[in-house]
Structures are given as structure tokens and as C-alpha cells.
Backbone bond lengths (Angstrom), bond angles and torsions (degrees), N, CA, C in turn:
res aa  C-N    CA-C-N  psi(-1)  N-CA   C-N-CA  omega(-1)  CA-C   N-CA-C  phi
1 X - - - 1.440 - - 1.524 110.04 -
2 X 1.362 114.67 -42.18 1.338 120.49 176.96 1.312 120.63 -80.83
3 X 1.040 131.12 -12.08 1.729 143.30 147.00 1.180 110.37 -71.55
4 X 1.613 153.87 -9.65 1.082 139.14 173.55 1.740 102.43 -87.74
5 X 1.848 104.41 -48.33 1.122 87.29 178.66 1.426 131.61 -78.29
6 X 1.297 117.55 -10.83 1.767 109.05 165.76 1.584 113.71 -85.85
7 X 1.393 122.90 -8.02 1.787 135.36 147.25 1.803 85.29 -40.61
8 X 1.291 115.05 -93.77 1.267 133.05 -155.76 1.557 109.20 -43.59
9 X 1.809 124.16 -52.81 1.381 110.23 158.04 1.627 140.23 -62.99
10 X 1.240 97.12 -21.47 1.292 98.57 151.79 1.641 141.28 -76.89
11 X 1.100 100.07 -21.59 1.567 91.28 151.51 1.612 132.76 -109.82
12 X 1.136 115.28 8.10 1.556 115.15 142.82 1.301 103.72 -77.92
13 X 1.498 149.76 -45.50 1.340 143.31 -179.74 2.008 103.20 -33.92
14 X 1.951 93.51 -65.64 1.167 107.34 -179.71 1.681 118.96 -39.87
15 X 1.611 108.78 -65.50 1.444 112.80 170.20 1.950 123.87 -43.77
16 X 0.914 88.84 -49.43 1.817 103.58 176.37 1.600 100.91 -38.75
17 X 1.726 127.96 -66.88 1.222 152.90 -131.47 1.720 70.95 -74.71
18 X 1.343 92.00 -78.49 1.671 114.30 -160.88 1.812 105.56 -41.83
19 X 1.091 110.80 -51.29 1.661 118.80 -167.82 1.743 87.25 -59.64
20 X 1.583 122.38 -55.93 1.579 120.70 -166.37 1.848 93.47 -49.60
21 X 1.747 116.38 -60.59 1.301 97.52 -151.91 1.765 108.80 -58.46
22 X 1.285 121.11 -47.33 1.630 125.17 173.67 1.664 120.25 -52.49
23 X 1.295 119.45 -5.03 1.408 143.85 156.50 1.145 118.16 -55.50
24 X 1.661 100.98 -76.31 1.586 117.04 178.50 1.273 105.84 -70.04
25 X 1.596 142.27 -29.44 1.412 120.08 -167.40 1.782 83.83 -67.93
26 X 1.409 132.45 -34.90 1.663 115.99 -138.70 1.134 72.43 -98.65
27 X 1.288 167.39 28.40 1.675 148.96 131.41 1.130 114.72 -66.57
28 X 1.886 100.55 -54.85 1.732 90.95 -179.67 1.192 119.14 -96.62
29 X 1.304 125.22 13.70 1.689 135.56 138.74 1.647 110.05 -50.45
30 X 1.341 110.34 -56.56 1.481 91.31 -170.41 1.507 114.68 -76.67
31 X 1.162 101.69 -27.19 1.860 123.56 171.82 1.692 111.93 -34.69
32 X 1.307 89.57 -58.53 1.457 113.94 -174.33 1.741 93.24 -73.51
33 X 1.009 150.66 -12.64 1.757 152.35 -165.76 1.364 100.44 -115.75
34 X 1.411 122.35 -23.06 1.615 113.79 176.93 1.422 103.44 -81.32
35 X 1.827 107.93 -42.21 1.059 104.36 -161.37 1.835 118.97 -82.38
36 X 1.025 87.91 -2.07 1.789 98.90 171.62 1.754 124.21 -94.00
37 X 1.298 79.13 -22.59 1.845 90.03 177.70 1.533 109.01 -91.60
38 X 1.617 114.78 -20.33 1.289 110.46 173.53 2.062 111.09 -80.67
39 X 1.354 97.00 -29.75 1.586 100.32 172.69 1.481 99.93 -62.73
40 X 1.340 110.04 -47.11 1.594 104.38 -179.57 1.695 134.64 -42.24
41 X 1.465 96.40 -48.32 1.205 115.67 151.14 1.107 123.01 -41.05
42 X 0.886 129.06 -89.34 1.657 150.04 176.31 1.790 114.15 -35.10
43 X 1.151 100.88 -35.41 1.779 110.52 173.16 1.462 108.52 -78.48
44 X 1.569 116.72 -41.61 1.462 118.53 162.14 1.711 121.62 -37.30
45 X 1.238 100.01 -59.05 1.287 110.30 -168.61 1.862 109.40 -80.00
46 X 1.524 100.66 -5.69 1.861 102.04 164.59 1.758 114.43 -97.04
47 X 1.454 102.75 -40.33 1.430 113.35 -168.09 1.895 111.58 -130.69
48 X 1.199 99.33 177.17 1.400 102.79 -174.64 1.665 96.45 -91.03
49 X 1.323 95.27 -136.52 1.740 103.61 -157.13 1.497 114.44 -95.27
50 X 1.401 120.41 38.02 1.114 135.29 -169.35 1.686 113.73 -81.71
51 X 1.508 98.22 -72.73 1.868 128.37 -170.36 1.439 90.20 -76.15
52 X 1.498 126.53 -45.49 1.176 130.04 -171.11 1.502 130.73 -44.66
53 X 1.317 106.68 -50.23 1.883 105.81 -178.78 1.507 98.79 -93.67
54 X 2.140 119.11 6.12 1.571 83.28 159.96 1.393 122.92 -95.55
55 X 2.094 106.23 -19.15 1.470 105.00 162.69 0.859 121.80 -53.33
56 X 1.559 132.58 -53.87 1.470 115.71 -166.35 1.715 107.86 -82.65
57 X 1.337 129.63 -3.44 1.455 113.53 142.25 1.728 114.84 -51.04
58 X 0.908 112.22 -55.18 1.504 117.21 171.81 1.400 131.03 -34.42
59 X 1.265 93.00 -39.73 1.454 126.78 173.56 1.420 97.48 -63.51
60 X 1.438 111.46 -82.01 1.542 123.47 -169.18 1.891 101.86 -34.55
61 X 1.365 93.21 -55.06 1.688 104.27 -164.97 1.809 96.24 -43.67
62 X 1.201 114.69 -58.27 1.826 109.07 -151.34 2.110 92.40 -85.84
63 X 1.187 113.64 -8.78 1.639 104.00 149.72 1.231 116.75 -79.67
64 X 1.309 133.77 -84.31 1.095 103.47 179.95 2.142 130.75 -31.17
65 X 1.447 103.43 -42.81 1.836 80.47 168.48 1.028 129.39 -51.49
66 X 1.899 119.01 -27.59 1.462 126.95 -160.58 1.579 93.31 -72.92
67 X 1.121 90.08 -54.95 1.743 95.29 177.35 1.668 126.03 -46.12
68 X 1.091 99.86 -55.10 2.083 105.02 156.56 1.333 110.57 -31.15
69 X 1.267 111.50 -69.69 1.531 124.26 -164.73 1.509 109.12 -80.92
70 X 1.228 129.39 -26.59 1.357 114.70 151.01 1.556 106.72 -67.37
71 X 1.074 174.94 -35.89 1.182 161.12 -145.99 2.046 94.20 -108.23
72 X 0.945 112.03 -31.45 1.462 118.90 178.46 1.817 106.79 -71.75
73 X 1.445 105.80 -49.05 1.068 98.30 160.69 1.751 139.40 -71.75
74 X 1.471 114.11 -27.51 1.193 103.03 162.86 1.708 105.71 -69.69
75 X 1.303 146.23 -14.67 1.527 118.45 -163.32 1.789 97.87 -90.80
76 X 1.726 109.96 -24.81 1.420 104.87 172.98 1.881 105.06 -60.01
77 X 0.442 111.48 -46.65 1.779 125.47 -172.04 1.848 91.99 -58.03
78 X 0.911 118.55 -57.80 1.428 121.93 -172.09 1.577 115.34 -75.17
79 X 1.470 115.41 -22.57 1.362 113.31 146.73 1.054 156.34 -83.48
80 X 1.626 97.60 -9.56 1.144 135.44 -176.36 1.911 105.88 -81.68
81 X 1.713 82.87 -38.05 2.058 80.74 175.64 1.159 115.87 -89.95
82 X 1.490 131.11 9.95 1.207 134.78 175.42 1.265 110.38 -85.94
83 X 1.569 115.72 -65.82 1.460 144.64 170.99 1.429 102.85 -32.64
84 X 1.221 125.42 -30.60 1.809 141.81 -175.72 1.055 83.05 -92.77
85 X 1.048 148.71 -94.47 2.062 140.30 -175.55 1.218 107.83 -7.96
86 X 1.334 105.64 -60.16 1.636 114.50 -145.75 1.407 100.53 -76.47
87 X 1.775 136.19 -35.40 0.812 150.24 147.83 1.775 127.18 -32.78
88 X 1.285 91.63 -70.60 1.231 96.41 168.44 1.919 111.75 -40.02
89 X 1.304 87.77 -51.41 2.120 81.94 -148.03 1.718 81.45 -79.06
90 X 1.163 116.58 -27.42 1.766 97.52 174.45 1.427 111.13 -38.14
91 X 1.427 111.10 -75.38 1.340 140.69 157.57 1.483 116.69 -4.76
92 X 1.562 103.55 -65.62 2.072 99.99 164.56 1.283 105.80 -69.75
93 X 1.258 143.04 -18.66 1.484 127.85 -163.75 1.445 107.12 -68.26
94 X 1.684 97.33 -54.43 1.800 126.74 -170.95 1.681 94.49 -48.23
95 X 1.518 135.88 -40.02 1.002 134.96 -172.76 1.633 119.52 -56.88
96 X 1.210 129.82 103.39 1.286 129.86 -178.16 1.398 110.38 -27.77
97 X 1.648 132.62 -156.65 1.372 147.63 -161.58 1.353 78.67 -134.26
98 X 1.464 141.54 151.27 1.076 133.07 134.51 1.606 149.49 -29.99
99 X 1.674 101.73 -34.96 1.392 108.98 178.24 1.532 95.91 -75.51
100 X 1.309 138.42 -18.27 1.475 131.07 -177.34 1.369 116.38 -68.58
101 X 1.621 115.37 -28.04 1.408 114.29 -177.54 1.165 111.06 -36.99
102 X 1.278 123.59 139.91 1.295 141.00 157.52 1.627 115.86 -41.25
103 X 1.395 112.89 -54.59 1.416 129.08 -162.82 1.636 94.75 -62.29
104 X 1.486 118.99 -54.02 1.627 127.65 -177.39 1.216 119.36 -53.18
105 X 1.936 114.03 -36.64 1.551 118.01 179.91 1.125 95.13 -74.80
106 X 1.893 133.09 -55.78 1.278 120.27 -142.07 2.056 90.78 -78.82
107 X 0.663 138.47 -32.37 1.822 138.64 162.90 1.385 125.09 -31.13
108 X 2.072 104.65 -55.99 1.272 124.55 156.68 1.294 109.17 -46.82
109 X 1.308 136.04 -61.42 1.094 137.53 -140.03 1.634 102.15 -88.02
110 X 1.379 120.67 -36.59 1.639 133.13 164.53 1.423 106.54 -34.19
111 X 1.645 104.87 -69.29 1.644 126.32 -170.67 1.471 106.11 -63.25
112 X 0.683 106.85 -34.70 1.829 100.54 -178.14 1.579 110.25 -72.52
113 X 1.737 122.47 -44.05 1.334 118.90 144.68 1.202 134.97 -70.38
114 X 1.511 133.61 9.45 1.122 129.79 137.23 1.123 118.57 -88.81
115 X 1.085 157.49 4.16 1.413 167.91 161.22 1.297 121.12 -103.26
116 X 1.161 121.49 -17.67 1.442 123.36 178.97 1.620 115.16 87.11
117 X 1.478 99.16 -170.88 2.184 71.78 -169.11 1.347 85.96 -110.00
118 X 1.730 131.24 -19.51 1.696 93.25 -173.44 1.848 108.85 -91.45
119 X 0.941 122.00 3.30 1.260 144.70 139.55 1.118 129.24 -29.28
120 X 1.404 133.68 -79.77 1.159 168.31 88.62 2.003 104.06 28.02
121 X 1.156 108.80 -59.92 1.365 119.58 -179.39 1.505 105.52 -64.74
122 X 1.530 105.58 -68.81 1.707 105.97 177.40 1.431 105.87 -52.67
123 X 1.100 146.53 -63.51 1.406 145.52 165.21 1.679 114.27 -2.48
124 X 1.875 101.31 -53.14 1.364 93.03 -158.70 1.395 96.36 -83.57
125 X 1.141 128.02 -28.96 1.722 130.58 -156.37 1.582 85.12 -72.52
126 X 0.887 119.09 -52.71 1.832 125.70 -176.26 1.997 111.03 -43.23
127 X 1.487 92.03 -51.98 1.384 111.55 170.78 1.632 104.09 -54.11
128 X 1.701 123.46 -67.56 1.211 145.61 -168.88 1.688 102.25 -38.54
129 X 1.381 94.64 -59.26 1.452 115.82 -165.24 1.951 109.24 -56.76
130 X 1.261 108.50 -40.38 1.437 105.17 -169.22 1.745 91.57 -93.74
131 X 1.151 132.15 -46.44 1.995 119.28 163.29 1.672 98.04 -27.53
132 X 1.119 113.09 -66.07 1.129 85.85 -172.43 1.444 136.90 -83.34
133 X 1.576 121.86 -25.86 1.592 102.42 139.58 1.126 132.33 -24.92
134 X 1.178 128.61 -64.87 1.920 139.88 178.53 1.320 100.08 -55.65
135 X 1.407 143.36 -24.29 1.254 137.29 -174.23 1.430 117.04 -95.23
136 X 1.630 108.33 -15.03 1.404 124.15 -175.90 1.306 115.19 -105.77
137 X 1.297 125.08 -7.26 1.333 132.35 -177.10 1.814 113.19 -89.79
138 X 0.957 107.56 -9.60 2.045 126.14 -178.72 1.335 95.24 62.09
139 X 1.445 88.33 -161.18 1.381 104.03 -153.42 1.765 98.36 -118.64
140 X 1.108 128.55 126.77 1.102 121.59 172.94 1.965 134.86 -101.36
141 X 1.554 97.73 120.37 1.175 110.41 -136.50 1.604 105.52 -89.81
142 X 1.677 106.56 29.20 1.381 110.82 -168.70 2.162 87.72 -82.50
């Protein structure tokens, strides 16, 4: 039980790390795209069409990365919520059935020697018998 849930913080830990670094590249991707389109600007208004189509290549260049790394970052994010699925339902599987508890057998197993076994026996069929009434009657969905 306690290995599923540090399974489970550890890979949001993992996702977190990963989502920050594909974060920061697309900040200073766009960082780097303001700040080239504003030189762009600014070279316009000194010179003709010289400096111009290589800033705003420049420009183009650190959009398109932002764009990489946003798409890089949504697939970390999208594996990241899977990997949390997959975890998770591992996690319920590993979880016993209830009648397996330990605490329920070693209880059973008390009561049946305090009761004796044909005791103990009629007891359970009695027990058996109404589970399954209650299990046969459904569920009512008013």
C-alpha cells in the first residue's frame, strides 16, 4: 500500500520536474520572439530590408521552438496522467479482497474456537444464507 503511494508521488514529482523544464524552454522561446520582433521593428524604422528578414527569421526560429516545447510539454503532461492511471489501478489491484484480511481470518478463526466447530459451522451457513439473500434482492435504484 505504501509503495503504490510513493509509486504515485513519484511520478507527479517526475511530471512536475519535466512539465517545469518544457515550461521554461517555451518562456524563453517566446522571450527570445518578442525580443527579436521588437529589434525587428526598430531596425525597420532605421534601415530598409536588409537586418529585417534576418530578425524576423529569428523571430520565426524561437516560435517555432516555443511551439516544439509546448507540444513536448503537453505529451509530458499526457504521460504523466497515464503513468498516474496505471499506478493508481496497479495500486487497487495489489489491495487484497476483504475476506483475505488477516484481522477477519484471525477473528473467524477465534469464534469458531470459542464456539466450537459445529457451532461455529451452523453460525456460518446461517451467516452464508442471509449474504446471500441481501445479495439477491438488488439494489434499488429509486
Amino acid at each position: 500500500m505504501l509503495d503504490g503511494i510513493v509509486r504515485r508521488w513519484q511520478s507527479r514529482l517526475d511530471a512536475l520536474v519535466r512539465s517545469s523544464v518544457w515550461a521554461s524552454i517555451v518562456g524563453l522561446a517566446l522571450g527570445g520572439a518578442l525580443v527579436f520582433s521588437g529589434v525587428a521593428v526598430f531596425i525597420r524604422a532605421q534601415e530598409d530590408f536588409g537586418t529585417i528578414g534576418t530578425s524576423l527569421g529569428f523571430a520565426m526560429f524561437f516560435l517555432v521552438v516555443a511551439a516544439i516545447a509546448a507540444v513536448g510539454l503537453f505529451v509530458v503532461r499526457r504521460t504523466a496522467r497515464r503513468r498516474e492511471a496505471i499506478v493508481a489501478r496497479s495500486a487497487a489491484q495489489a489491495v487484497p479482497p476483504w475476506w483475505m484480511d488477516p484481522r477477519l481470518i484471525s477473528t473467524g478463526l477465534s469464534l469458531g474456537r470459542t464456539l466450537g466447530g459445529r457451532r461455529a459451522l451452523s453460525l456460518g451457513l446461517v451467516g452464508a444464507f442471509v449474504i446471500g439473500m441481501m445479495l439477491s434482492r438488488g439494489v434499488d435504484r429509486r
